[in-house]
C-alpha positions in Angstrom: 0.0 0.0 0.0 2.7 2.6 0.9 4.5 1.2 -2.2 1.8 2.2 -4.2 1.7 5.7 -2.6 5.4 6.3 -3.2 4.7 5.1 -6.9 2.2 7.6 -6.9 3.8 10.5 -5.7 6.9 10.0 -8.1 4.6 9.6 -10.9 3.3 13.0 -9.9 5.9 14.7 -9.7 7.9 13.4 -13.0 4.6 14.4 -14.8 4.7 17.5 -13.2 8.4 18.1 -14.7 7.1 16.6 -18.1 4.6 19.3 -18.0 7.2 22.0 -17.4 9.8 21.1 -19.1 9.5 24.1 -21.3 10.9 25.9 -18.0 13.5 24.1 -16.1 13.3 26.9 -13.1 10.4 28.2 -11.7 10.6 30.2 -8.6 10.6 28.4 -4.9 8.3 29.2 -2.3 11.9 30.7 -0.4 12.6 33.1 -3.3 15.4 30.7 -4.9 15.0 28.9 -8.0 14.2 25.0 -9.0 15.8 23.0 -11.7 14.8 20.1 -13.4 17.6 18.5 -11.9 16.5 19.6 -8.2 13.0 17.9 -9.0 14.7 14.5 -10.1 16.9 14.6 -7.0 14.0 15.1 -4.2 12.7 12.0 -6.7 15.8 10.1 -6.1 15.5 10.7 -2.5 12.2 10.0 -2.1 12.4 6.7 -4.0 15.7 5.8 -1.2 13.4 6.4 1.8 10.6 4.4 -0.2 13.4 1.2 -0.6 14.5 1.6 3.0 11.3 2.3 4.5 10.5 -1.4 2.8 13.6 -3.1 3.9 12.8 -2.1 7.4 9.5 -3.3 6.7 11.0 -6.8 5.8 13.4 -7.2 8.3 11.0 -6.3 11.2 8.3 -8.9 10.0 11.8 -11.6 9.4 12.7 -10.6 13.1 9.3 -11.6 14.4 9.7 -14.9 12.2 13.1 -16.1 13.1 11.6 -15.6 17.2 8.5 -17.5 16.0 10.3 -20.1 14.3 12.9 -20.5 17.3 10.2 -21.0 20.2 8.5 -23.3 17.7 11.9 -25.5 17.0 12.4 -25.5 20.8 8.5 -27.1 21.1 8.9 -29.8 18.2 12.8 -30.7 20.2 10.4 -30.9 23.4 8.0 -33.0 21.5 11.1 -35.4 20.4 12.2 -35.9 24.1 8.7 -36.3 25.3 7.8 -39.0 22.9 11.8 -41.0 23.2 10.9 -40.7 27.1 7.2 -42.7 26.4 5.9 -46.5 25.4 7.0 -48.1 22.3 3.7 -48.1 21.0 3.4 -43.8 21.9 7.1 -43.9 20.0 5.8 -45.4 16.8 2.9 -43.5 17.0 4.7 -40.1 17.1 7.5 -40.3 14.8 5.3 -39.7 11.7 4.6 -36.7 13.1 8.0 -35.6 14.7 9.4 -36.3 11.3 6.7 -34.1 9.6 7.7 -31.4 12.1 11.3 -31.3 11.3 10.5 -31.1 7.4 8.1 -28.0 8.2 10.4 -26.9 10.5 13.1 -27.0 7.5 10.8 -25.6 5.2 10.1 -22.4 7.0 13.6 -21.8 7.7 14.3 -22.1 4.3 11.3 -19.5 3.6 12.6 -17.2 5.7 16.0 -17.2 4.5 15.0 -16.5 0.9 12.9 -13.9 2.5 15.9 -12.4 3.7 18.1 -12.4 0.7 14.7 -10.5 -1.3 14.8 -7.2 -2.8 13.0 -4.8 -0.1 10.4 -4.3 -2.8 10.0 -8.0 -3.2 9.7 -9.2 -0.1 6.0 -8.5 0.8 5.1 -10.9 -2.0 6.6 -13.8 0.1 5.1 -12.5 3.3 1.9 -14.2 3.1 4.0 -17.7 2.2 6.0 -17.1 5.3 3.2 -16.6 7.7 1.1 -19.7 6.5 4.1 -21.8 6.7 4.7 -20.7 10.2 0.9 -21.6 11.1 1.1 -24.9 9.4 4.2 -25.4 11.7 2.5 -24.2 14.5 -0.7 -25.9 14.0 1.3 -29.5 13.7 3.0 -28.6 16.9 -0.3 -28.1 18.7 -1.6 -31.6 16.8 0.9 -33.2 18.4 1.1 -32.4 21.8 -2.5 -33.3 21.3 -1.7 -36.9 20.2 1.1 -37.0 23.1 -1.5 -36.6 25.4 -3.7 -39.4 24.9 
């Protein structure tokens, strides 16, 4: 959204050089003068703060993912002991699922590495694929202290 609204405003304002090109200074509000050059600098500038408002953006919401993804690895290595500490019949039982949580586990640590590495303007396309993987993980956690439990 605040992609969009950068777009917009620097479409704006390179239209509103293309429509005064016949002038490449106009007068400034403080007396001085504005070039064509001036207006594609505040441009420049404004597109910067657009790219690092976004990679803040992206590494805030990896942040919150990597601490996500670490209390979740800590519950499925819980889950491992629980179920190498129970019957024979409760081990069998779990290690379908234990293995299932380690591949998800791997999964969204891959996700959010190749969230990472992603162009700030990239990244939010991957953001939704990131948080369902971290449910799914979640979810399978919770499933399987369930099963532990019986």
């Amino acid at each position: 959204m605040k992609t969009k609204m950068l777009m917009s405003l620097a479409l704006l304002l390179t239209l509103n050089v293309a429509c005064k090109e016949e002038s490449t200074e106009k007068p400034a509000g403080n007396g001085g003068n504005v070039s064509l050059n001036d207006v594609k600098d505040k441009i420049g500038e404004a597109a910067d703060a657009g790219v690092a408002f976004l990679k803040e953006q992206r590494d805030k919401f990896a942040s919150g993912m990597s601490k996500e993804l670490d209390e979740l690895s800590i519950e499925v290595d819980k889950l491992e002991i629980q179920a190498a500490a129970s019957s024979e019949e409760v081990k069998a039982k779990m290690q379908t699922q234990i293995d299932q949580l380690k591949q998800k586990r791997e999964a969204a640590k891959k996700k959010l590495a190749e969230l990472r590495e992603k162009a700030p303007k990239a990244w939010e396309d991957m953001k939704d694929g990131m948080s369902d993987a971290m449910k799914d993980l979640k979810k399978a956690c919770e499933d399987a202290k369930e099963q532990l439990k019986d």
